[in-house]
N, C-alpha and C positions, 0 to 999 in steps of 0.2 A: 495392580492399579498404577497408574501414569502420578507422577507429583509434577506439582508446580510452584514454581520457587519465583521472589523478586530480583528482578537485578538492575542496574541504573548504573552507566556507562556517559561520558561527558561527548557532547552534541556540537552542533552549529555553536559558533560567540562563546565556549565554553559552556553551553547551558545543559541543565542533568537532561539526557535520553533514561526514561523508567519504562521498565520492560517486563516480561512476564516469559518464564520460558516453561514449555510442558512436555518433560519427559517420558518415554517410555518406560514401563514396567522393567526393562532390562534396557538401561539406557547406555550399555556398554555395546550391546548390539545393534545402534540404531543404525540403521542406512541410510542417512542423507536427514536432510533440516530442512524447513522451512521458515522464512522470514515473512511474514505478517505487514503489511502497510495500511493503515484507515486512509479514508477519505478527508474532505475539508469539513471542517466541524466536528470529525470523528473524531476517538481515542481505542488504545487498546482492548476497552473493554465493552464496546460498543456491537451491540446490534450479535452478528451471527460470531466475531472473531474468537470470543471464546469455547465456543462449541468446533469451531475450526480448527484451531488449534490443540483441541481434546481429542477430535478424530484423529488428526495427524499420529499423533502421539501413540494413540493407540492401535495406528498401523506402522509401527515401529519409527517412526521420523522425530529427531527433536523438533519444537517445533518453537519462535520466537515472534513474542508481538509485542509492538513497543509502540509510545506514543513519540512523534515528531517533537525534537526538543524547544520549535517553536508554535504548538501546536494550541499550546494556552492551555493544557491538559497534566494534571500530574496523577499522583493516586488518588486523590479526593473526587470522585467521577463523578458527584455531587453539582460541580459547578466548572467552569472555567476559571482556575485559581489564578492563573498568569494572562490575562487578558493584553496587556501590554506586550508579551513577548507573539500572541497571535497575531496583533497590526505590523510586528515585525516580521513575519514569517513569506518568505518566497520559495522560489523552485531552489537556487541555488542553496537555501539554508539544508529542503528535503534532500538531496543532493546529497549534499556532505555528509548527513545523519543515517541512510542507508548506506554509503561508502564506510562511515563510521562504524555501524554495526557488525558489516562482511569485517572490518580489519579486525575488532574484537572475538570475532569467531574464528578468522584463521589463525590468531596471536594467543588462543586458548582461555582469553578473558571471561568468553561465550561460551557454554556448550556445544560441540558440532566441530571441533577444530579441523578434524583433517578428512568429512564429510564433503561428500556434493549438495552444494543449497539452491534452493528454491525458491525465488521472489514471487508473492499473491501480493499486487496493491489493488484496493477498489475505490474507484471513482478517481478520485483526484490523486490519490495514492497509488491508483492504473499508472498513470500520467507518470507520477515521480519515475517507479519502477524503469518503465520504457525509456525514460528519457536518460536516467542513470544506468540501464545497460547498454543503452547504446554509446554512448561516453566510455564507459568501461570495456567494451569491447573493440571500439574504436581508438583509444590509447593502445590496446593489449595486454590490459593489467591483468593478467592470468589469474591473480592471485583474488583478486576482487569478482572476475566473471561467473555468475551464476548458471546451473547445470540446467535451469528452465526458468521460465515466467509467464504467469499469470494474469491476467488484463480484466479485473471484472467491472463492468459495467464504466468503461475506464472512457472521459471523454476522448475525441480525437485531435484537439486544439488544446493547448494550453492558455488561449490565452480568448473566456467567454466573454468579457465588456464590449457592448458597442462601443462606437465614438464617443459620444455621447455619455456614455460614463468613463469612459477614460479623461473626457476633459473633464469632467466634474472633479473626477481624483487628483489630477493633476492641479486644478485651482483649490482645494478643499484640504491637501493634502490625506485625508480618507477617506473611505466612506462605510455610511454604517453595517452592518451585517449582522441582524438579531439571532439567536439563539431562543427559537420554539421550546426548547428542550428546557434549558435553563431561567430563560426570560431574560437573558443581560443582554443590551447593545455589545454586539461584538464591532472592531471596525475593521477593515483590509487598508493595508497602510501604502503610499504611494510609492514605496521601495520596490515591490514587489512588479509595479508596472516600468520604474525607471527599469528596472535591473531586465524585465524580458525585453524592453524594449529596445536596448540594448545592444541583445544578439540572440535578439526572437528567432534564429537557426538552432541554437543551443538548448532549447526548450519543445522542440516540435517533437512531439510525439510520434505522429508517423515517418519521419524523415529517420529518426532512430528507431525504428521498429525494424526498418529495413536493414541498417547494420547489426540487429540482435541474431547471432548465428544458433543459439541454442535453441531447443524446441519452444514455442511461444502459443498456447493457449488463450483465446477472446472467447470470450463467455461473457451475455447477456441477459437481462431481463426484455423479454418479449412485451413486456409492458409500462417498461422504466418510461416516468414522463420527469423524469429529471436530468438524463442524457439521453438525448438518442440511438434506438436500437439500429440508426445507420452508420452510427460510428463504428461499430464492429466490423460493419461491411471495409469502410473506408482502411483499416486496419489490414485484413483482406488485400484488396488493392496492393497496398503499400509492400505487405510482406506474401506474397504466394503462397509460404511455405506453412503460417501459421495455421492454427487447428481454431476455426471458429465456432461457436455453440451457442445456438438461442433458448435459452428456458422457457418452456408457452408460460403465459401467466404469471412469470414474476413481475417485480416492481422494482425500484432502482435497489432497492438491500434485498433484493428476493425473499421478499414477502416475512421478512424477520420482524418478530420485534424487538424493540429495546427497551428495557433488558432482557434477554433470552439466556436465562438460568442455564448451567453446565445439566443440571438433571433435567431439563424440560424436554418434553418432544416437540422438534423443530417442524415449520410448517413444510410441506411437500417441497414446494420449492426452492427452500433452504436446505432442504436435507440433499436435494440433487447438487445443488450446486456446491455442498461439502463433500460429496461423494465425490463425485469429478473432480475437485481440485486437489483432490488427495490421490487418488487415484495416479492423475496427470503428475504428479508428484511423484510419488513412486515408481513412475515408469521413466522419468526425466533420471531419476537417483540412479536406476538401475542402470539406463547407457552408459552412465558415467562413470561409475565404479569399475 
């Protein structure tokens, strides 16, 4: 049986990064790690991530999911406890907290030290992944470069506001952003658009897709109407070399729900798109070792 242990590592602004790591039954033999990214409004324990993370684990990979440490999310999955630190939260903050992560697992703070890792973000945590390997790869920070990455249901822009609500944000300095799940007014804070606005190069998803040299995996939902399944194409485009994958009949979390229990049986479309990215996983770890 795979254990899973907490661990919580310091983040963007010094704020805690909490994490979840789920080792193999022989976790001295594992082959490679995977690192976990949620979406916007996601956390760690959201939707299919812990049934992801359980697979991995039990096809010998450590496996880590962590919530963005400005994500408004701690272990209390109850609610958004830090609502204040999500109106803070930008690219540059995800940025720093994946970079953060990789330095705790090569510096042995993480499980996985001298392992080939694996970045999965989905949706908005597509986004980070991409735009943080390509930075990482484009420096040549060896030590930070991930052995594959995973893009699921991952927009192709990072930056969705019409005009129109970019000036709204810019006069209002937020705007609001409910939580279905919870019921709180969330808000998205105007840091977040100075800061791409900035050097909206630094943030483009496909533009780093194309400096990502490792194997790169786009996998969608065929029926996601929360990004579009032409984004994957656009991905495509950008990088040749990627592995694209449309799931018939998912939805933007493939067909999950949340909460989806470690002992439940996952819906079809879930289960496929855990099967592939472990999979995709394992075949990334094994070039690279």
């Amino acid at each position: 049986m795979s254990a899973i242990r907490d661990w919580t590592i310091e983040g963007s602004d010094g704020q805690p990064i909490f994490g979840n790591v789920h080792l193999p039954a022989d976790a001295d033999a594992a082959t490679g790690v995977l690192v976990c990214c949620h979406g916007f409004k996601g956390y760690k324990d959201y939707g299919f991530f812990p049934q992801l993370a359980q697979a991995a684990a039990e096809a010998g990979l450590i496996a880590h999911r962590f919530n963005f440490s400005h994500s408004g999310m701690t272990n209390r999955i109850e609610t958004f406890e830090r609502p204040d630190l999500f109106e803070r939260d930008t690219w540059g903050r995800q940025m720093h907290d994946l970079r953060a992560v990789m330095r705790a697992i090569r510096g042995g703070e993480l499980a996985g030290a001298d392992r080939p890792v694996v970045w999965f973000g989905h949706s908005r945590g597509g986004v980070t992944c991409a735009v943080t390997a390509g930075q990482v790869f484009e420096q040549s920070v060896q030590t930070e470069q991930p052995a594959g990455v995973i893009l699921a249901a991952a927009p192709s822009s990072a930056m969705r506001l019409d005009e129109s609500q970019r000036e709204a944000l810019r006069r209002l300095g937020r705007l609001p952003s409910p939580s279905s799940r919870t019921g709180q007014t969330l808000y998205v804070g105007v840091e977040s658009l100075d800061e791409y606005e900035a050097a909206p190069q630094r943030f483009d998803p496909l533009a780093a897709a194309a400096r990502i040299t490792c194997p790169l995996l786009v996998i969608h939902g065929e029926n996601d109407n929360t990004v579009p399944v032409t984004c994957a194409e656009d991905f495509r485009r950008t990088q040749p070399s990627a592995t694209v994958e449309v799931i018939g009949g998912a939805s933007h979390t493939f067909n999950a729900p949340n909460p989806l229990p470690l002992d439940a049986d996952p819906p079809g479309e879930t289960a496929k798109l855990i099967e592939r990215c472990v999979a995709f996983a394992n075949e990334c770890v094994g070039k690279a070792r």
